[in-house]
N, C-alpha and C positions, 0 to 999 in steps of 0.2 A: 412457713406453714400456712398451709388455705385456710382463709373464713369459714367453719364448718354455714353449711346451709341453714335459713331458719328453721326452724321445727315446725312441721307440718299439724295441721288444728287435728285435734281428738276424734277419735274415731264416734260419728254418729250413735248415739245412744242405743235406741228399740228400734229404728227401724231398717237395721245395717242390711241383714239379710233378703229384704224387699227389692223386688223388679223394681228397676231404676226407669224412664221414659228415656225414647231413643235418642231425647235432648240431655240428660242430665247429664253431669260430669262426670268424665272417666279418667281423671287421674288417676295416678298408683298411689294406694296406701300404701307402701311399703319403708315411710318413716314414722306415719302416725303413730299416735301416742294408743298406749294399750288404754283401753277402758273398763275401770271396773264398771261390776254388777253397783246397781242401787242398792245402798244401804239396808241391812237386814234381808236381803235378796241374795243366794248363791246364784251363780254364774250361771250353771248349769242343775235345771230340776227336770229330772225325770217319774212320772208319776201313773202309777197303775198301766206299763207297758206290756201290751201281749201283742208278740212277736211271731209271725208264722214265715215259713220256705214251706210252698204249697199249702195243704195239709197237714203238715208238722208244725204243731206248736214250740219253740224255739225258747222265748222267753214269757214267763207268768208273774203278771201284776210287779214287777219290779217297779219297785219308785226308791231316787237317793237324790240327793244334792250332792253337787261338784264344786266346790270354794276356788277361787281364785288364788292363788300364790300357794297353792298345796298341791300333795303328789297322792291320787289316789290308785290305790292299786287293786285289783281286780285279781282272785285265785277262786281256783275252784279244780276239781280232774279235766281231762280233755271233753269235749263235749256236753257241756255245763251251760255255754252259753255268753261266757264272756269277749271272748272276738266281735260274736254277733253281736255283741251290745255297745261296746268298741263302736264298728262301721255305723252303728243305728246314728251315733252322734255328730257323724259328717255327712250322711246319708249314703254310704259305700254300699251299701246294702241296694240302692236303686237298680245296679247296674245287672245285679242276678235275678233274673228271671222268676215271675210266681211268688214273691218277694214280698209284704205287706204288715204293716202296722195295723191291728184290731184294735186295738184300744187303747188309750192313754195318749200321754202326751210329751216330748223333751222339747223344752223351752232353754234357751239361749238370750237370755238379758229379758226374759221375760218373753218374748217371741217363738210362737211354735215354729219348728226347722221343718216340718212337713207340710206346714199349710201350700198350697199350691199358687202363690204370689212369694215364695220365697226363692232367690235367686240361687241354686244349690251350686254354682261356680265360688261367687262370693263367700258361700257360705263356708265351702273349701278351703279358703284363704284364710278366715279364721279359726279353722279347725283342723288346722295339719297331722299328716299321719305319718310313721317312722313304721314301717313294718317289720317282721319279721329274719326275712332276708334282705340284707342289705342291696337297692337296684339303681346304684348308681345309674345315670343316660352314658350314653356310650361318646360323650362329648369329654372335653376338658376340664378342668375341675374347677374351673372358674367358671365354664356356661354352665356347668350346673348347677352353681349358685346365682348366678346371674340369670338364667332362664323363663324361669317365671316372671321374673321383674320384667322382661323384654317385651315377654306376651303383656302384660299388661301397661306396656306402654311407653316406661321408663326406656328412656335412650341417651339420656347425660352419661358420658363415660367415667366422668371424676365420680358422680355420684354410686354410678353402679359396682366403680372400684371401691368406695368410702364401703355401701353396704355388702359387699363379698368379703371383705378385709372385718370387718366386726361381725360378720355369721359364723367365718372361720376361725377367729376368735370366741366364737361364743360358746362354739363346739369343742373348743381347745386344739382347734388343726391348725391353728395360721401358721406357729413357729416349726413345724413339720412340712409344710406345704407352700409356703411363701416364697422359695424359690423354682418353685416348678408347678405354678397354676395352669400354663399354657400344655402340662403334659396330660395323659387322657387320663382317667379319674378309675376307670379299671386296671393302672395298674399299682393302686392302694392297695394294703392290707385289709383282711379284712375288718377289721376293728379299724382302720381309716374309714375305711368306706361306709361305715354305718355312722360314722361322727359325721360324714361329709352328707349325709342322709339329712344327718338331723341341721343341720348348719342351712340346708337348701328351704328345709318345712323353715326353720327359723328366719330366712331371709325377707320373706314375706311379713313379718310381724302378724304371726296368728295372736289370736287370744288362750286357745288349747290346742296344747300336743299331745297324740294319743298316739301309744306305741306298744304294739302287740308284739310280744315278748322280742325283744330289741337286740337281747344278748346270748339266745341261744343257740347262735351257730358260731360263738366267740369262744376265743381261751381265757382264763382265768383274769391274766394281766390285761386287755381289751374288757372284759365286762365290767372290769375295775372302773375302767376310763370313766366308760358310762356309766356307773354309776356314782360318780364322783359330778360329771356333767349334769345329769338328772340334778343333785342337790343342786349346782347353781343357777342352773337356766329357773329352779323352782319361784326365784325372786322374779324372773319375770312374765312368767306363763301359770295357768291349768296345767296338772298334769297327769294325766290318765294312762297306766301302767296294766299292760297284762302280765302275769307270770306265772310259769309252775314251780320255780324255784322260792321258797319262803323264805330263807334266806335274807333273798333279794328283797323279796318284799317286807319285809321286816326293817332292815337299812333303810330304803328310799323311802318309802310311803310317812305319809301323816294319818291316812285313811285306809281303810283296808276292807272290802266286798268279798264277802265270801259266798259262790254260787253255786248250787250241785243239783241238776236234772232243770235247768232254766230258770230255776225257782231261786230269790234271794234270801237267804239264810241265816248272813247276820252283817250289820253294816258298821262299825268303830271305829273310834281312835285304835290303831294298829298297834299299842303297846297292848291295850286294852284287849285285842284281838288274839293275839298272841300269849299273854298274861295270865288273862282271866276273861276268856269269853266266857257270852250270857248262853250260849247255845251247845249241847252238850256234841255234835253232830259238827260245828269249827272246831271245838276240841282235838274231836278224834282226828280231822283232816291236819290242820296245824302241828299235829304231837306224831303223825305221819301211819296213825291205825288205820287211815285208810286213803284211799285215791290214787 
C-alpha cells in the first residue's frame, strides 16, 4: 500500500477569501484541513440583510448564525426567499443581472464575502452548492470529480485517484461506481447522479455545502440515501439545507429558519421549531394550516 501524502497545512484563517497578488501561491487546497470558525464566533453570520432583483425587495433585515458541523435547514412556501438567500452565501446571485445587496452584511470567518477584494472564485471553493436538479458534466464520472481539482492545478494522478476514491466514498457511491468511473456519469440514476453532485462539491474540501432542495426530483428510496449522507458529511462540513418538505427537515437539521414574504420568522433548534415554536405563524406552516 502507498505512503498516504503528508497532510497539507490548514487552511488560512480571515483572509482566505482575499485577492491573492499575481506572485502568491497557487497550489490546490484540495487536502487542506477544514478550518474552524474562532471560538465563540459562528462560521457564518449574516446580519440585517436587505436583498433586492431590481426593485423588488427579496430579502428584509435577515440576520442568523450558521455553526460549523451542523445542518441548517431553511423552509418557508415558494417564493419566501430562501434560494435567494441560499446563492447570497456563495454569491450566485452576482451572476443575475440588477442584482444587489442594500444593507447588511454575511461574514464568513469573520470576513465580508462582498467586500470588493474578495476573490468570489475562491470563495466558491468553500462554499459548494448541490442544486436542485441533479447536473452531472457530460464527462465521466471520475472527471467529474476530478475536474475542478485539474482547473486548479492538481495533476498527480495517484493523488487525484486517492481524492476521487474518498469524495465517492463520501457520498456513499464508490461501491456502486468503482468499477465503471471511466463510463460517462449521465448514465447514473438519478439518485446517483445527485450523490455524484455532491461527491464533486466535496472533492474540493469546501467548508459549507448548500443544497437547494437536493431530493425533489427523487423517489423515496434516493431521498433516503441523501438523507442518510446529509447526517454524515455533517461531521465534516456546514450545512445549509433548502426544503419544502418538513419532514425532511425535521430529520436532517439541527437548525431550522423559517421564512414567509422574505421576512425571517423564527430561527431554532428544529425540535424546538417543530415542537413548540415561539411564533404563532411557524405554527401554522409547520402543523401545514398554511403554505
Amino acid at each position: 500500500m502507498e505512503t498516504p501524502p503528508p497532510a497539507a497545512a490548514a487552511k488560512a484563517p480571515l483572509d482566505k477569501f482575499v485577492r491573492r497578488s499575481p506572485t502568491a501561491s497557487s497550489s490546490p487546497p484540495a487536502a487542506a484541513a477544514v478550518q474552524t470558525a474562532p471560538a465563540g464566533r459562528a462560521l457564518v453570520e449574516i446580519e440585517h440583510l436587505d436583498f433586492f432583483y431590481g426593485t423588488t425587495q427579496a430579502l428584509n433585515d435577515i440576520s442568523l448564525a450558521i455553526d460549523h458541523h451542523k445542518v441548517t435547514a431553511l423552509i418557508g412556501p415558494s417564493g419566501c426567499g430562501k434560494s435567494t438567500l441560499l446563492r447570497c452565501l456563495n454569491r450566485m446571485n452576482d451572476l443575475i443581472d440588477g442584482t444587489r445587496i442594500a444593507r447588511g452584511s454575511i461574514r464568513i470567518h469573520g470576513v465580508d464575502i462582498n467586500q470588493p477584494d474578495v476573490d468570489v472564485i475562491e470563495l466558491r471553493k468553500r462554499v459548494g452548492m448541490v442544486f436542485q436538479k441533479s447536473n452531472p458534466f457530460p464527462k465521466s464520472i471520475y472527471e467529474n470529480i476530478t475536474y475542478g481539482l485539474r482547473l486548479q492545478g492538481l495533476k498527480d494522478k495517484a493523488r487525484l485517484d486517492e481524492i476521487a476514491e474518498k469524495s465517492l466514498r463520501g457520498a456513499a457511491l464508490w461501491e456502486e461506481v468503482k468499477d465503471r468511473l471511466d463510463e460517462s456519469a449521465l448514465g447514473l440514476s438519478g439518485g446517483q447522479q445527485q450523490r455524484l453532485c455532491i461527491a464533486r462539491a466535496i472533492a474540493v474540501e469546501p467548508e459549507v455545502i448548500l443544497m437547494d432542495e437536493p431530493c425533489s426530483a427523487l423517489d423515496p428510496v434516493a431521498t433516503a440515501k441523501i438523507e442518510e449522507l446529509i447526517q454524515d458529511l455533517r461531521s465534516r462540513f456546514a450545512i445549509v439545507i433548502v426544503t419544502h418538505n418538513m419532514q425532511q427537515a425535521a430529520r436532517c437539521s439541527d437548525r431550522t429558519a423559517f421564512f414567509y414574504l422574505g421576512r425571517l420568522i423564527e430561527y431554532a433548534n428544529t425540535r424546538d421549531i417543530f415542537t413548540n415554536p415561539a411564533n404563532p405563524q411557524t405554527e401554522a406552516y409547520v402543523s401545514g394550516r398554511f403554505g
